[in-house]
Structures are given as structure tokens and as C-alpha cells.
TINU-449877 format. One line per 3 residues: their letters; for each residue x, y, z of C-alpha. Coordinates in Angstrom, 2 decimals. Example, Ala and Ser with C-alpha at 12.3 -4.5 7.8 and 13.67 -1.06 7.14 Angstrom:
<recs>
AS	12.30/-4.50/7.80 ~ 13.67/-1.06/7.14;
</recs>
This chain:
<recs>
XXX	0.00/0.00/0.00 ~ 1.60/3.38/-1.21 ~ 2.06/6.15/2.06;
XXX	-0.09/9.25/2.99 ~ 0.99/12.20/1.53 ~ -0.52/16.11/1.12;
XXX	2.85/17.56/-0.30 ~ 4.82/17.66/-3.30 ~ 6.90/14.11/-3.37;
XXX	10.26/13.34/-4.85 ~ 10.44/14.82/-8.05 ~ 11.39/11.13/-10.05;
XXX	8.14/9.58/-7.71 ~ 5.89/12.34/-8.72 ~ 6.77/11.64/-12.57;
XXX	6.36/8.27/-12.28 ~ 2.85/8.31/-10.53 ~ 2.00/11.15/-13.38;
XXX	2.73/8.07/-16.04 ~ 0.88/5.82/-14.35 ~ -2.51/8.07/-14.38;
XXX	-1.64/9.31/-18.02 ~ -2.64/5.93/-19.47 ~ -6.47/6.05/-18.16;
XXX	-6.53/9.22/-19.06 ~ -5.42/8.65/-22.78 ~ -7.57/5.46/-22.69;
XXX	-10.74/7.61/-21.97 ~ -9.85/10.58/-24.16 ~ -8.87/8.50/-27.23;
XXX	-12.09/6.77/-26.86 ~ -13.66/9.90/-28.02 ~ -12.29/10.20/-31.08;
XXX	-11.35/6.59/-31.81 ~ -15.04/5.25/-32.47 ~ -16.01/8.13/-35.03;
XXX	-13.62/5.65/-37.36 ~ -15.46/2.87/-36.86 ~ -19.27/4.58/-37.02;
XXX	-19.58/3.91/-40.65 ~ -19.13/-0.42/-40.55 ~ -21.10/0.14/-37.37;
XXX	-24.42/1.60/-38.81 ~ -23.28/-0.95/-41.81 ~ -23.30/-3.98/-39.26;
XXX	-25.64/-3.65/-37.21 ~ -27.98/-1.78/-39.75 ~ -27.95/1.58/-37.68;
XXX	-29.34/4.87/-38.62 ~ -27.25/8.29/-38.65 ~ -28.83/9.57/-35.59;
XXX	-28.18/6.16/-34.11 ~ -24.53/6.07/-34.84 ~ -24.01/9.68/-33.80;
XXX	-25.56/8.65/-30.47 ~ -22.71/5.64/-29.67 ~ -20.73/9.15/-29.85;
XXX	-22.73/11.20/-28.04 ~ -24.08/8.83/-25.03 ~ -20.51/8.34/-24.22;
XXX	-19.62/11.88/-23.63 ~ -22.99/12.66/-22.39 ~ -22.29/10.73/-19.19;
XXX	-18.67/11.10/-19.68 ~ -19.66/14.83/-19.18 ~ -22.28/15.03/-16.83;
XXX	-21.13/13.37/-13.32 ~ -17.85/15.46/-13.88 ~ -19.25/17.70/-10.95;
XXX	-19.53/15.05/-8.71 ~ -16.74/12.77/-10.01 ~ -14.26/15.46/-8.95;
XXX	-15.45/16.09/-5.42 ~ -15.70/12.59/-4.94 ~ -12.17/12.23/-5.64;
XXX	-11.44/14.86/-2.24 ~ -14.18/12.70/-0.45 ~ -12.76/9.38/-1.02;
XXX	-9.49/9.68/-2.55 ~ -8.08/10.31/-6.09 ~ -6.73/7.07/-6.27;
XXX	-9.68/5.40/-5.14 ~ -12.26/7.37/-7.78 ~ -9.86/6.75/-10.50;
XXX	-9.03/3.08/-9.74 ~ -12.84/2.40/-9.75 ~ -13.90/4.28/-12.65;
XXX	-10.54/2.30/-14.82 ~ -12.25/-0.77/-13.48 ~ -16.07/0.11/-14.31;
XXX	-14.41/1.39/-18.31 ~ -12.66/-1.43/-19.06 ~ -15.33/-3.67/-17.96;
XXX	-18.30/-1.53/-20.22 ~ -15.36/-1.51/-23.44 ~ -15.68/-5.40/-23.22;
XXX	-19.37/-5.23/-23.41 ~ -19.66/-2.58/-26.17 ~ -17.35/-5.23/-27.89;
XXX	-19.29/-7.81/-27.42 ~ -22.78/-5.96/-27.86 ~ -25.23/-7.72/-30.53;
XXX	-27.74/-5.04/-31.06 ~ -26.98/-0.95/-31.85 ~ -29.19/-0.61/-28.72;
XXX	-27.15/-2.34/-26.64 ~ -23.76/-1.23/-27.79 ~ -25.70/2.90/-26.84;
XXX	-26.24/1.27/-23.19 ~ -22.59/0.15/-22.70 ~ -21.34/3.09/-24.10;
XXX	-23.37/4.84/-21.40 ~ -21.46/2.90/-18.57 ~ -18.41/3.21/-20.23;
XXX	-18.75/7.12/-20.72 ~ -19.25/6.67/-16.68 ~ -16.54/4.97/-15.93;
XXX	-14.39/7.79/-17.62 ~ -15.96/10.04/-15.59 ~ -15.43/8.95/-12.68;
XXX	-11.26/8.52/-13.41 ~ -10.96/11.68/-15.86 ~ -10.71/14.81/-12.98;
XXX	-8.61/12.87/-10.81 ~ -5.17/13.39/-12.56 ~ -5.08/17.22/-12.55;
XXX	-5.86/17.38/-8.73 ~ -3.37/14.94/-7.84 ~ -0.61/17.13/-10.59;
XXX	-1.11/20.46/-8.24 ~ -0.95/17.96/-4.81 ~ 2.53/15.84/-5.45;
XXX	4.62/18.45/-7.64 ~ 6.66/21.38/-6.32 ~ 5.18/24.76/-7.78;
XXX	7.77/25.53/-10.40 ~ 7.24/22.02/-11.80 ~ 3.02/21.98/-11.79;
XXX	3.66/23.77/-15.74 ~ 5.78/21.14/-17.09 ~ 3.58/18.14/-15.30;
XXX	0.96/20.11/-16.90 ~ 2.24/20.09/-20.20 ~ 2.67/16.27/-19.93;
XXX	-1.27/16.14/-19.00 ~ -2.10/18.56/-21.79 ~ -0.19/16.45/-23.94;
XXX	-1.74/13.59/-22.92 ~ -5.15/14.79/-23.31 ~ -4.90/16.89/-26.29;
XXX	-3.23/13.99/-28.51 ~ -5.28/11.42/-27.34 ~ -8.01/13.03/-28.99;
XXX	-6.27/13.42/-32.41 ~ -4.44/9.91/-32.15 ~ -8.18/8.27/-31.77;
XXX	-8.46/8.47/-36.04 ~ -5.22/6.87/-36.51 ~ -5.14/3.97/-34.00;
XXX	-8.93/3.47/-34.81 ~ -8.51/3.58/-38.60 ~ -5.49/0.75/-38.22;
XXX	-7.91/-1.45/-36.20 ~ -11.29/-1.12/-38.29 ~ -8.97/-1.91/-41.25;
XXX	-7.13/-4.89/-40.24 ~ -9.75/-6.47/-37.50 ~ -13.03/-4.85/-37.46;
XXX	-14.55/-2.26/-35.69 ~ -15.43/-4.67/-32.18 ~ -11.41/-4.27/-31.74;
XXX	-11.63/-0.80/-31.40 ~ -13.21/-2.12/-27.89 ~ -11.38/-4.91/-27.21;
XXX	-8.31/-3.33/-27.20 ~ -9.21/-1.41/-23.98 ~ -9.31/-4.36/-22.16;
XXX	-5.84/-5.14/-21.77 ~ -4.91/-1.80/-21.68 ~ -7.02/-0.92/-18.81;
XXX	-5.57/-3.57/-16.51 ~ -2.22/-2.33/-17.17 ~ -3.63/0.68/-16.11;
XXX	-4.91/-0.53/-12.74 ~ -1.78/-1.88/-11.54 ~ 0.08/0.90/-12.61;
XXX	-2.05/2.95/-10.29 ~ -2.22/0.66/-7.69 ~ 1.92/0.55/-7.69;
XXX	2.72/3.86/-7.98 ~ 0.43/6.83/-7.32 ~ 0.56/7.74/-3.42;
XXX	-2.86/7.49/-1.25 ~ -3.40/11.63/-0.59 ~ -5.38/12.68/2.61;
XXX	-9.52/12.97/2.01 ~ -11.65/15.96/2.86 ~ -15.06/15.38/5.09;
XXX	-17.16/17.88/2.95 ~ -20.82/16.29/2.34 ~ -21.33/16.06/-1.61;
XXX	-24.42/17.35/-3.07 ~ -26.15/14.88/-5.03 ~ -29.38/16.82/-5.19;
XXX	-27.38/19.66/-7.44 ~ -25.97/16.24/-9.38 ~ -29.10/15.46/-10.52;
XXX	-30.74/19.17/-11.62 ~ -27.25/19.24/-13.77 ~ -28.01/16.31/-15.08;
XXX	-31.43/17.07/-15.99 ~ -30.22/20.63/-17.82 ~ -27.38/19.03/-19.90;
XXX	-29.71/16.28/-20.78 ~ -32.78/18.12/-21.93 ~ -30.44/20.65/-23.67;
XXX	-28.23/17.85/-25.70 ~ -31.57/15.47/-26.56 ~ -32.90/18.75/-28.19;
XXX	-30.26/19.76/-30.22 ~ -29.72/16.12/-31.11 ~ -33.23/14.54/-31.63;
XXX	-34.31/17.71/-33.31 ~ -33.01/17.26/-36.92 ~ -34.43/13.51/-36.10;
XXX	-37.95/14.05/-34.79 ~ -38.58/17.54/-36.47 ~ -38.27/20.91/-33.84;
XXX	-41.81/19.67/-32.39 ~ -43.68/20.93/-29.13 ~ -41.62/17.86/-27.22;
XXX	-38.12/19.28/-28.27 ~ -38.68/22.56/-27.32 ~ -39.53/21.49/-24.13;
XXX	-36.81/19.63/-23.72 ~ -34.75/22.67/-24.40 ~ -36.70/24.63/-22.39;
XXX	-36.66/22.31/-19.27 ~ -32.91/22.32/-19.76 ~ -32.63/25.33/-19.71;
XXX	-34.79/25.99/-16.67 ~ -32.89/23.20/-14.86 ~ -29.39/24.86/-15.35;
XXX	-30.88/28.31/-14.24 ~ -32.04/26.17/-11.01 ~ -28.84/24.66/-10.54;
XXX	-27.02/27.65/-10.61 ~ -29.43/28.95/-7.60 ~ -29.39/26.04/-5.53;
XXX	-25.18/26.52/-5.79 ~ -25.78/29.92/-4.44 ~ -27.48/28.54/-1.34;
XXX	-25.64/25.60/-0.38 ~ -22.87/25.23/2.20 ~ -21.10/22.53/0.33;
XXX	-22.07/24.11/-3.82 ~ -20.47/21.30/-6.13 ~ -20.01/24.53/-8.65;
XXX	-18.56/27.12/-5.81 ~ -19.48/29.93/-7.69 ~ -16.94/32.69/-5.73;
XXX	-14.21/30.06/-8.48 ~ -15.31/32.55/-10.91 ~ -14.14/35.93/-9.10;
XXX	-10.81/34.44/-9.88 ~ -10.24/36.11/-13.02 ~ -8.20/34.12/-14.58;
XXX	-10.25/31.25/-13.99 ~ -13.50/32.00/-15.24 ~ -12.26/32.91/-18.53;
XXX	-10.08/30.05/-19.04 ~ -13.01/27.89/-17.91 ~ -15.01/29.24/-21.16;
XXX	-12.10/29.33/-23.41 ~ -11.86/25.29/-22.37 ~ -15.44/24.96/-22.81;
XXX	-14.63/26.37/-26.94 ~ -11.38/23.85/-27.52 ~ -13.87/20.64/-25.94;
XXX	-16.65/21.89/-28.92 ~ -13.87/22.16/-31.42 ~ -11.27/19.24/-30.65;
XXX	-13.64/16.48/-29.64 ~ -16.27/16.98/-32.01 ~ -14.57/17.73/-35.48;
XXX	-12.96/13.98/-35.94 ~ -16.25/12.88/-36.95 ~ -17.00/14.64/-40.25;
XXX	-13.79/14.49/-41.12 ~ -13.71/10.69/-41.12 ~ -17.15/10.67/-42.69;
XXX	-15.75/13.01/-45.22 ~ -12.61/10.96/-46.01 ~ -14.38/7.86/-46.08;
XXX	-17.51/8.84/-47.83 ~ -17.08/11.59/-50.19 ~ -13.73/10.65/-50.60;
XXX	-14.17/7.03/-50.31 ~ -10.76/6.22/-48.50 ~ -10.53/3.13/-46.09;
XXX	-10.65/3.37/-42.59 ~ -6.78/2.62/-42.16 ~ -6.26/5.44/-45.07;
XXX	-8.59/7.87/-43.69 ~ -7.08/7.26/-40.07 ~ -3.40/8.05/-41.09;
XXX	-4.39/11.28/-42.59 ~ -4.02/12.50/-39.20 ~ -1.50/11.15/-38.03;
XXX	0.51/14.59/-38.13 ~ -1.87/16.26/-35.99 ~ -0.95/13.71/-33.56;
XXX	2.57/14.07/-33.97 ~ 2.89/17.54/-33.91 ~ 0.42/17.95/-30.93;
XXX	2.56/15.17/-28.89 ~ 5.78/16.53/-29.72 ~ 5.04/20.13/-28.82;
XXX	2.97/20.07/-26.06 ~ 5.64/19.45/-23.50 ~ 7.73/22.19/-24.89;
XXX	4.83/24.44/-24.84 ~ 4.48/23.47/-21.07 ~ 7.72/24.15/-19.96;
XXX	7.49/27.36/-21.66 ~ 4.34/28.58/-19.27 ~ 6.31/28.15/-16.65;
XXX	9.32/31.47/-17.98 ~ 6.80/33.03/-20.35 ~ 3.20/34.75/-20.41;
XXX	0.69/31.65/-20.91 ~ -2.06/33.61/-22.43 ~ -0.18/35.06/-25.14;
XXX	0.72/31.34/-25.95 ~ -2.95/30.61/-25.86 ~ -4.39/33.68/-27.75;
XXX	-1.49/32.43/-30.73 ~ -2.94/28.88/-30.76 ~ -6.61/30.39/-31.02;
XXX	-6.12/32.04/-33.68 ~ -4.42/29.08/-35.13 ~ -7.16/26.48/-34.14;
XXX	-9.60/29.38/-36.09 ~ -7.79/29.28/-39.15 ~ -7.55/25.51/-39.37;
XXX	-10.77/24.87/-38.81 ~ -11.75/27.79/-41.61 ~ -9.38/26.26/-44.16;
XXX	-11.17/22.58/-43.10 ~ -14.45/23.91/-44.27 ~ -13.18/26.01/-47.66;
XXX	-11.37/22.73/-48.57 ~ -14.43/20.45/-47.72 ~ -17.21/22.04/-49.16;
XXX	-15.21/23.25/-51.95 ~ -14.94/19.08/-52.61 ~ -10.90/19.46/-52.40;
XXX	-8.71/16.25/-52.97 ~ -7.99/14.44/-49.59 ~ -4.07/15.42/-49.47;
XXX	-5.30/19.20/-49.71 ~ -6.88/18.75/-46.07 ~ -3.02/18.24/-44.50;
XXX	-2.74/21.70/-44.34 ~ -5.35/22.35/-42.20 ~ -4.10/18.95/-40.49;
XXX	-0.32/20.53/-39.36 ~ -2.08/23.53/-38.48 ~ -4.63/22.06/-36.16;
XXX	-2.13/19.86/-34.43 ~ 0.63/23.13/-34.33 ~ -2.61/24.98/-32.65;
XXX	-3.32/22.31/-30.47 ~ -1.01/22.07/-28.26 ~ -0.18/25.66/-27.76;
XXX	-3.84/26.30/-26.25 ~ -4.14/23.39/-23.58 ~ -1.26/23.44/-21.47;
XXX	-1.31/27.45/-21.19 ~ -5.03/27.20/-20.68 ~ -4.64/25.13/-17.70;
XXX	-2.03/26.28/-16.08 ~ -3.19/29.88/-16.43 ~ -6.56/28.91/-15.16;
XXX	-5.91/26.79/-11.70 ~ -2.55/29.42/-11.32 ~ -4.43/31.71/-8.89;
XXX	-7.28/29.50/-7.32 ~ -7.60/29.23/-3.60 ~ -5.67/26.16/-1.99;
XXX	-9.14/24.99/-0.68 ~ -10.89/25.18/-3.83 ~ -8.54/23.30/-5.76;
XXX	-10.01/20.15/-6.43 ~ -13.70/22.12/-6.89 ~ -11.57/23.89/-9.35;
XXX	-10.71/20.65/-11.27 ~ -14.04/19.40/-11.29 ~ -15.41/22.50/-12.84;
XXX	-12.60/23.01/-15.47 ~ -13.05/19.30/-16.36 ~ -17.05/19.83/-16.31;
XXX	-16.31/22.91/-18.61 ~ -14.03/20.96/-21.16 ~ -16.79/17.71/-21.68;
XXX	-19.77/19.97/-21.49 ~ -18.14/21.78/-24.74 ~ -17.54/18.20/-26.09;
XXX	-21.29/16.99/-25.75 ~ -22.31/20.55/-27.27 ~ -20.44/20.22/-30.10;
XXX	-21.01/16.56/-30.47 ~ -24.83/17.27/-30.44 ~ -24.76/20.49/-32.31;
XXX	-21.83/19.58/-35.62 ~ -24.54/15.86/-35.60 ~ -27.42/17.79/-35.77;
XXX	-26.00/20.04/-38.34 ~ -24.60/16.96/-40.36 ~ -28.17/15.21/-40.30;
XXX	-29.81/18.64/-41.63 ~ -27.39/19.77/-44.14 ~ -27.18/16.08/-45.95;
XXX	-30.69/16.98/-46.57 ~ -29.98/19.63/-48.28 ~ -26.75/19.82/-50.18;
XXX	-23.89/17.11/-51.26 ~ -22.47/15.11/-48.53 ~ -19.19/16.59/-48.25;
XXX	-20.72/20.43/-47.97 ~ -22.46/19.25/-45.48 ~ -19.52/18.07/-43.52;
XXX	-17.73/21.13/-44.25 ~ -20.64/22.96/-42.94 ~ -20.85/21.23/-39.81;
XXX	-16.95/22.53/-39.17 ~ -17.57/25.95/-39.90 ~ -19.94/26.08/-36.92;
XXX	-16.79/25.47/-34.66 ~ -15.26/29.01/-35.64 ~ -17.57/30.48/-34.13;
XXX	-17.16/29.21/-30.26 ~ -13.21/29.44/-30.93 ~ -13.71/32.86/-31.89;
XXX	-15.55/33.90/-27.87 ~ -12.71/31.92/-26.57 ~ -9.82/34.08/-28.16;
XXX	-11.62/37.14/-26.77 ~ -11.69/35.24/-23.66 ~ -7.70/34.23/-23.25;
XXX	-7.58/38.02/-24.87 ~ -7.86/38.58/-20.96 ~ -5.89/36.82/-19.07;
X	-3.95/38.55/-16.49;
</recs>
């Protein structure tokens, strides 16, 4: 059993326990991006619709997204190490039964568990960064982290494309399976058991959060599905209502899972919403441009998948250098540089889409993105959590990582509802081009946003 500890550790320990949590983490952040690959032979085998196959997406990060709140105070209630051990345990578990799932139904139910089990692991990391390193090493352990979770995202294509090709799409869940019990007793060996709080959690507040992402995500999703009826808008509206009631019942309790005096922290609050932009962008984009590569452009999975394989390498490569620099230079100039960057790659993605360019044209856009990539997260971060209050630290995590998969469900709900409109109306690949264009637009508020960090 590894000691108690509540400072920084030896600096080769703290690295070492860092490696150890990086591989859950990757695990659950490639997922994300790794089954957009494999949607098109899974409508094709199991005979699923477009709405259906955009929900195996979007149930994952739905409840990926939505405990996130809870998942990170949980982590001060009962341990970091505990919360992330379980929820490695409850994903790998749910990957072997979306693997094994017969029915498109079933394989939406798993991925629900699954999306869970992330969860409940995913805030856990970044609390335990800013608890076992010294304070002038938190920006290069954060550019590890940012590296970690930026690339796993843009990695998800390649790895996924390699395994649809060469197995079949159930491999792209199998091979979690393995992975995640490496996982476990890397945890188990070498992250240190940190002290617990005694704060009550409030699961009341859980569940009216849960209730406003829901009702706002089955609206924007179901909509282009069902037709903007009387029973979507009030799904939208009861979301809506349910987020404006959350954000009362935080002012009035004595243990708020969202403390709202977080966002008098300048810095904070803005790099909260700028996070919020980069989930809609990063974690949403993958999947019209692997339906573009492999339908309008009729590439194979593999094919399609190794397109991106520089924004990958680029994104792994220079996020630890981009780290290392927050800690000597101004962060948000770094970040407002890779905003504008992200904006321009995602512009040129659209022009080159809808304009029905050849696949090769698309790499520019690909270096760019990856270039971009990695100069927002690591600055973002460390900027953000820089000036919060000791005590609030793991609230802090909880919200940023809230922040980050709330922007992924949003942009997963909003780019498939777009795709399932536009296909109505125009050639495939506009549509897909469309559906990226919409992502300029949130990038755009969070430049103005990292505009003002302090």
C-alpha cells in the first residue's frame, strides 16, 4: 500500500505516478475520437441509422460529461486514487461489453457505462498534478497532461482507422481491455494514497445538472431527427430551466459542487469558457472528417485514419515544450497564438471540404490544427488553476473538467445535428464542411476570452 501524503513528493516519484494516471486518461480521451472511425461499418453492421450512430458518440460523452461535478469532489471525499481506480475498473469492464454488444441498442447502453466509468477517473489526474509536484514544476507536469489529453483526442483516427482496417470495428473495444488492466496496476503501484476531505457532496445539485445538460443535448440532437416539435422545445426549455435552477441552488448551499466565488478568480472564469470552446472544437470535429474521407472521398478506414496522423505528432511533440514554456513566459499570449491558429484551421477545413478538395489538400489544415493544439491546452490550464484558492482546488478541477466535456457533448450534439440537416440539403461533403464551420464560431468567444488573461 503506497504512504499518505498532502505535499509535493520526490520529483522522479511524482513523474512516475504522473505516467501511471496518463494511461487512463489517454484510454478515456482517445475513446472519443477513436469510435467516429469505426461509425460507418457500425451503422453498416448492425444496420444503424445516422442519428443512431451519432448517439454511440454522443451517449458516451454525455455521461462522460455530466457526473464530472460530482466525479471530482468525490475524488477529495474518497481519494483520487480510489475514484480513478474504480472508474478504470467500471471502463474497461463496459469496453468489453460494447465489444461484445449484438444489437446498436445495446452497444448505446454500454457506451453509457463506459462514458461513466471515464468520468469517474478523468478529474482525478489534474488534482493529484497540483498535490505531489513542487510549484515551479506543476507547468511542465501540466504540459505532460495537456499532452496527454490533447493527442489522445487526435491519435483516436489513426489507432482506430489501423484497427477497423485490419480487424473490425469490435477491436476498437477490445483493445481497452488489456490496456485498462495495465492501467490498474500501474495505479495501484505507484500513485501515493493523498489525505480525504469530510465535505458532504451534493447529489441533489448532481441530478438538476443532469437534468439541464440532458434536456439541452436530446434537443439539439433529436431535433433534426424528430422535427423541432412541441416535445423538443420542451426539452430545451426544461434544460434550460434546470441549469438556471442549478445555478441557484449553488448559491445557497454550504457545500455548492459549482462554488461559484471560483469565478471571481479572473483568470479562472475565462479560461473555464475558453476550455469549454477547444472541448466543442477538438472532440467533435474527428467525426466529419472521417465521414468526409471515407464517404465523399471514399478512402478506407486505415487510409482515412493516417491522414491524421501529423496532428498527432505535432500535438505530442510540442505540447511538452509548450508546457515548460508557461512556466518562464506569459501563458495567455501562448494561448491567444494557438486560437487564432485552431480558427484558421478549422476555416481552411471547411473552404477545402465544401469546396470538394482532394484528400491530401486537407493536411494543411491537419499541421495547423495539431501546431494549434497544443499551444492552447497546457497554457489554458495552467493559467486557469494558477491563482485559485488552496481549498478550492479540487472544486476547481471538477469544474474546469465539467467545462471541457460539457463543450464536447455541445459540439457533439450540435456539428450531428447540423450533419443530419445539411445532408438533406446539399452534397455530402458540404455538409460536412458545414458542420466545421460552426466550430469558428465558439473558438472565436474563446480568443476574446484568453484576450484577458492577467
Amino acid at each position: 500500500m503506497t504512504a499518505t501524503t498532502n505535499t509535493p513528493i520526490p520529483e522522479n516519484r511524482a513523474w512516475k505516478a504522473l505516467g501511471a494516471l496518463s494511461v487512463g486518461l489517454f484510454l478515456t480521451l482517445l475513446d472519443q475520437s477513436l469510435v467516429a472511425v469505426a461509425l460507418p461499418r457500425i451503422r453498416e453492421d448492425l444496420g444503424a441509422s445516422l442519428n443512431q450512430a451519432v448517439w454511440v458518440s454522443a451517449i458516451y460523452l454525455l455521461t462522460f460529461a455530466v457526473p464530472l461535478l460530482i466525479t471530482g469532489r468525490l475524488g477529495d471525499r474518497f481519494g483520487q486514487r480510489t475514484v480513478y481506480m474504480a472508474g478504470m475498473a467500471l471502463f474497461t469492464v463496459s469496453a468489453l461489453a460494447c465489444a461484445l454488444a449484438p444489437t446498436i441498442e445495446l452497444l448505446i447502453l454500454a457506451r453509457a457505462f463506459q462514458g461513466l466509468g471515464g468520468s469517474l477517473l478523468n478529474p482525478q489526474p489534474l488534482s493529484i498534478i497540483h498535490r505531489i509536484f513542487a510549484h515551479n514544476r506543476r507547468g511542465a507536469a501540466t504540459g505532460v497532461w495537456s499532452a496527454v489529453a490533447s493527442s489522445a483526442g487526435l491519435f483516436g483516427p489513426v489507432v482506430g482507422g489501423v484497427l477497423v482496417g485490419a480487424v473490425g470495428w469490435r477491436a476498437v473495444f477490445f483493445v481497452y481491455v488489456p490496456l485498462g488492466l495495465i492501467s490498474l496496476v500501474a495505479v495501484a503501484r505507484y500513485v501515493p494514497t493523498l489525505p480525504t476531505g469530510t465535505s458532504r457532496i451534493d447529489y441533489l445539485s448532481g441530478a438538476v445538472s443532469l437534468i439541464a445538460v440532458l434536456g439541452i443535448v436530446v434537443a439539439l440532437q433529436q431535433g433534426p431527427e424528430l422535427g423541432f416539435g412541441p416535445l423538443i422545445w420542451l426539452s430545451l426549455a426544461g434544460g434550460i430551466a434546470a441549469l438556471v435552477l442549478f445555478v441557484w441552488m449553488q448559491t445557497r448551499s454550504s457545500a455548492p459542487l459549482m462554488p461559484l466565488r471560483l469565478f471571481e478568480t479572473h483568470n479562472f472564469s475565462r479560461g473555464a469558457f475558453a476550455v469549454f470552446t477547444l472541448g466543442f472544437t477538438v472532440y467533435s470535429v474527428n467525426l466529419p472528417i472521417m465521414l468526409y474521407l471515407q464517404t465523399a472521398q471514399n478512402m478506407a478506414p486505415e487510409t482515412a485514419g493516417l491522414m491524421l496522423v501529423p496532428m498527432g505528432v505535432l500535438s505530442v511533440l510540442m505540447s511538452p515544450v509548450i508546457g515548460r514554456l508557461t512556466d518562464r513566459v506569459a501563458p495567455g499570449m501562448i494561448s491567444k497564438i494557438g486560437f487564432a491558429a485552431m480558427i484558421t484551421a478549422m476555416s481552411l477545413f471547411a473552404v477545402f471540404m465544401i469546396s470538394g478538395a482532394g484528400a491530401l489538400t486537407l493536411l494543411i489544415p491537419v499541421v495547423l490544427f495539431g501546431v494549434a493544439n497544443a499551444m492552447c491546452w497546457a497554457p489554458n490550464s495552467t493559467i486557469s488553476l494558477r491563482d485559485v484558492p488552496q481549498d478550492l482546488v479540487g472544486s476547481a478541477s471538477g469544474v474546469y473538467n465539467t467545462a471541457r466535456q460539457v463543450g464536447a457533448v455541445v459540439g457533439a450534439a450540435t456539428l450531428g445535428a447540423t450533419m443530419q440537416l445539411a445532408v438533406t440539403l446539399t452534397e455530402f461533403g458540404t455538409a460536412m464542411g458545414i458542420a466545421i464551420l460552426l466550430t469558428v464560431v465558439p473558438l472565436a468567444a474563446g480568443l476574446a476570452a484568453v484576450s484577458r488573461f492577467r
